[in-house]
SEVO-283455 format. One record per residue (C-alpha): residue number from 1; residue in three letters; x, y negated, z. Coordinates in steps of 0.02 Angstrom, whole numbers. Layout:
residues N
> i,aa,x,y,z
> NUM,Ala,X,Y,Z
...
end
This chain:
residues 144
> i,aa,x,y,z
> 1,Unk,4821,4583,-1706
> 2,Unk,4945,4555,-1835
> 3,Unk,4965,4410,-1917
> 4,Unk,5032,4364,-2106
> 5,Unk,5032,4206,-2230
> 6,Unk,5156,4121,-2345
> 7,Unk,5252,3985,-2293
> 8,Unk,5303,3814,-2354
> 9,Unk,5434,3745,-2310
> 10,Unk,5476,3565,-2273
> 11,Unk,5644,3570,-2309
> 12,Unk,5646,3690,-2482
> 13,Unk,5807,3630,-2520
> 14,Unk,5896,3716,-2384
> 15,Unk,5808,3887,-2407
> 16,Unk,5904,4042,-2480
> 17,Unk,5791,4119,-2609
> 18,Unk,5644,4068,-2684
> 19,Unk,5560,3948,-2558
> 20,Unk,5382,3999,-2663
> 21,Unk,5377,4175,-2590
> 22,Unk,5426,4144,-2411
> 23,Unk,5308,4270,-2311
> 24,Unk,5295,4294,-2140
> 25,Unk,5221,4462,-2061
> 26,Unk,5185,4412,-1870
> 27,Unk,5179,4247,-1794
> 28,Unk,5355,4236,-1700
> 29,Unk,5396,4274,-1885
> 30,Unk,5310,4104,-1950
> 31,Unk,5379,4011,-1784
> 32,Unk,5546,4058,-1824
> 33,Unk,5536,4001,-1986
> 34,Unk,5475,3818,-1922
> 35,Unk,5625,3807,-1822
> 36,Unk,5739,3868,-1952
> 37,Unk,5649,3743,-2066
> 38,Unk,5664,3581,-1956
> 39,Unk,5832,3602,-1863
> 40,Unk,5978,3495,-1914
> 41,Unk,6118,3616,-1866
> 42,Unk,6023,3767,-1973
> 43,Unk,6093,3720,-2146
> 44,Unk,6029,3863,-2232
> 45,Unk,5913,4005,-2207
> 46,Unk,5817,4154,-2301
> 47,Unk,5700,4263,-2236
> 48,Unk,5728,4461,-2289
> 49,Unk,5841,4404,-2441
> 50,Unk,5989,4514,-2359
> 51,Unk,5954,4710,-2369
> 52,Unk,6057,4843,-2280
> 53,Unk,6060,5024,-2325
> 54,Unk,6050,5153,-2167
> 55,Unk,6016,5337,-2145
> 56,Unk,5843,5355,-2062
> 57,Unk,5875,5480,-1889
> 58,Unk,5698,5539,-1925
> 59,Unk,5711,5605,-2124
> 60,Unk,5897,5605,-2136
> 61,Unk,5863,5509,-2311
> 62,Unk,5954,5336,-2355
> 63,Unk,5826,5164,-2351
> 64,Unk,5849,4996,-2353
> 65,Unk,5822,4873,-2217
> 66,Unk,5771,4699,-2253
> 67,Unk,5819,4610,-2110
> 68,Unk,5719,4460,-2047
> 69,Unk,5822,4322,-2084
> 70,Unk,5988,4269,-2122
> 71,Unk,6030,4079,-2062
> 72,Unk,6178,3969,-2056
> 73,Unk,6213,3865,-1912
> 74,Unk,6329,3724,-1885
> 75,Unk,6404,3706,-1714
> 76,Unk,6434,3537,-1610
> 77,Unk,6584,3586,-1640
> 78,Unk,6585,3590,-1831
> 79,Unk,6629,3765,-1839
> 80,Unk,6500,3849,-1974
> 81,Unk,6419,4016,-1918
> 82,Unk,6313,4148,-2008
> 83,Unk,6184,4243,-1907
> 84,Unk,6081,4397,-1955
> 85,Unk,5901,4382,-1882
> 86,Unk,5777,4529,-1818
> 87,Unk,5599,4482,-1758
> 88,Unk,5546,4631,-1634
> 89,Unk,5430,4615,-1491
> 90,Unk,5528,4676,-1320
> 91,Unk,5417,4845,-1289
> 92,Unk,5528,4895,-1459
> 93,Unk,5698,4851,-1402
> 94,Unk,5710,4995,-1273
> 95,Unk,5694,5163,-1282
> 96,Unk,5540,5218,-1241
> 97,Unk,5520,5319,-1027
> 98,Unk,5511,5496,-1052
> 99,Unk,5337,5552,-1027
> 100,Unk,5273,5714,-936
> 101,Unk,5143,5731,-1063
> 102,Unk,5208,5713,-1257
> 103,Unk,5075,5627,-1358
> 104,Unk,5070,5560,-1516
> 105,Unk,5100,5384,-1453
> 106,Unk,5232,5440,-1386
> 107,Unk,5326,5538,-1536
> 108,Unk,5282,5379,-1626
> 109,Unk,5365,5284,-1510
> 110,Unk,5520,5373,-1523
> 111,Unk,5541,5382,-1694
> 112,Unk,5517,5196,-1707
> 113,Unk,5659,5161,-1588
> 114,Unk,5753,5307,-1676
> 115,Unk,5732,5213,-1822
> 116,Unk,5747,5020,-1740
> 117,Unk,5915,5092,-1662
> 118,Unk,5998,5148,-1846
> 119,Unk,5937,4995,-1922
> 120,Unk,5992,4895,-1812
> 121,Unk,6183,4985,-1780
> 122,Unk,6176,4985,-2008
> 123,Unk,6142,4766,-1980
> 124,Unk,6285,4749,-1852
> 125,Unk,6406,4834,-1947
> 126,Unk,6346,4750,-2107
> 127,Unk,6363,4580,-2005
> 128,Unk,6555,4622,-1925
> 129,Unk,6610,4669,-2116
> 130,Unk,6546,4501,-2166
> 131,Unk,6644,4404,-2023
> 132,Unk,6449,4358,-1958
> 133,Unk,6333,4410,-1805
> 134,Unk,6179,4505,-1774
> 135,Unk,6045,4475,-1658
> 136,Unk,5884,4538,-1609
> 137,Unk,5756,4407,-1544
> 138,Unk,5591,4439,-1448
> 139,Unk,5465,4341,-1380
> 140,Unk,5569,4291,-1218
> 141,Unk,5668,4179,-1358
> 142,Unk,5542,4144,-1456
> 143,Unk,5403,4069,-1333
> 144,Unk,5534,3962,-1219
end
């Protein structure tokens, strides 16, 4: 079941964007946001206020990717860092095993890591250009 709300933050001062309209669309989503919300070192953070444009594998069209969330971290060592955020559970961070029967599932399956895959390749080259990083996180980060 999927799971979506608004959220408030604590801490409005140190969100990018308007902190009234803050919505999260799963509940590693709304987690995230918590500890993006409460942690010292995060200084600032916005949740899909940074959109990337990619070509789509499966229509060949151009769309735009809201990524999760950007978020600034400062390092124990001072240094300042900008990270680009996605939210994905694990099952959609591989491709999926080649089947002997194709179902639908399965074509939807591929087509969403098709998809995942461009978006994700558009974000990291968005991220290098800005001198930041991209990372995907799934519930093996999330839930420690």
């Amino acid at each position: 079941m999927a799971y979506k709300g608004k959220y408030k933050p604590q801490n409005p001062q140190k969100y990018i964007g308007d902190p009234t309209k803050i919505i999260y669309r799963s509940l590693w989503e709304r987690k995230f946001m918590v500890f993006c919300d409460t942690q010292d070192n995060i200084i600032e953070w916005g949740s899909e206020e940074v959109v990337v444009p990619y070509i789509s594998p499966v229509d060949g069209k151009r769309h735009r990717y809201f990524v999760d969330f950007l978020i600034k971290v400062k390092r124990k060592n001072g240094l300042k860092e900008t990270l680009l955020i996605e939210i994905k559970p694990k099952k959609q961070c591989r491709a999926p095993l080649k089947k002997k029967k194709i179902t639908k599932s399965y074509i939807c399956d591929v087509k969403n890591w098709s998809v995942n895959s461009a978006k994700w390749k558009a974000a990291e080259e968005y991220a290098d250009n800005q001198g930041w990083k991209f990372k995907v996180l799934t519930e093996d980060t999330l839930l420690r």
